[in-house]
N, C-alpha and C positions, 0 to 999 in steps of 0.2 A: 525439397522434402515432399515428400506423397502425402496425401488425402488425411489418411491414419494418422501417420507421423504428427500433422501439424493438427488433430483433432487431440491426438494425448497429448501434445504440447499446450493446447488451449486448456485442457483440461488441469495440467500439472500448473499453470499459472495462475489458474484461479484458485486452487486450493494454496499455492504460496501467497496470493494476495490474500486470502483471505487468513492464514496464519500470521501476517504481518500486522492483521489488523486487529487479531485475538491479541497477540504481543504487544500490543501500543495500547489495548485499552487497558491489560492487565497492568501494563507499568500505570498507567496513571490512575488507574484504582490503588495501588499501592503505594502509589507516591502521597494519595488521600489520605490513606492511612498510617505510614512508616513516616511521609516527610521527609525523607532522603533527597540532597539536592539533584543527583546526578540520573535518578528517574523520569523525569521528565525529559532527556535528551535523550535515553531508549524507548519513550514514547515516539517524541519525535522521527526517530530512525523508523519504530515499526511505521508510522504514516508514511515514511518517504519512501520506505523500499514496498508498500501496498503501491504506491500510486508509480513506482517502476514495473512492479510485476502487470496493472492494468495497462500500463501503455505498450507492455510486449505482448497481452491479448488484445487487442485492438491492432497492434500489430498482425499476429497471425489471423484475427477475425478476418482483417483486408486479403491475407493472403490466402482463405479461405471461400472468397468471394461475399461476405458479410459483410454488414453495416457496424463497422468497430468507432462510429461517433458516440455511442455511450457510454463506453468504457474509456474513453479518449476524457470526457468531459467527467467521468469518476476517478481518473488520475488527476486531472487540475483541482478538484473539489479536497482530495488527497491530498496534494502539494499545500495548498490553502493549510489545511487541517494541521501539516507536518510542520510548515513556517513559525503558523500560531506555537506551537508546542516547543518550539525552538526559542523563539524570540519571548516567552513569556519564562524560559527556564533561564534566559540571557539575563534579565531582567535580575531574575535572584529571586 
């Protein structure tokens, strides 16, 4: 990929992750409010697929010549977040 290329690719992942992350908190704002059980596993999902969209900018940061360890360590904090949301809608 050229320069550009992987400059709108970085750009196009961060606004997917950060859609993922609108999406996950809206479900569980509404799961505050509705109590729907299956809300909190679209919670979950928007956390996991933020902390995938982060680790393909840290991906292309490296291939950009950037320091992509912060977005590396905002996808684990992600994951963390995603598990929680998962295992506590397991729970019931």
């Amino acid at each position: 990929m050229s320069y550009a290329e992987d400059l709108a690719a970085l750009a196009r992942y961060g606004k997917l992750r950060l859609a993922s992350v609108i999406v996950a908190v809206g479900a569980w704002l509404a799961e505050l409010l509705v109590g729907l059980a299956w809300l909190p596993f679209l919670a979950a999902a928007g956390w996991g697929f933020a902390g995938v969209f982060a680790l393909l900018e840290a991906r292309t940061q490296k291939r950009l010549g950037r320091d992509g360890d912060g977005s590396i360590l905002y996808a684990v904090i992600l994951f963390i977040i995603a598990a929680y949301f998962f295992v506590s809608a397991s729970k019931g």
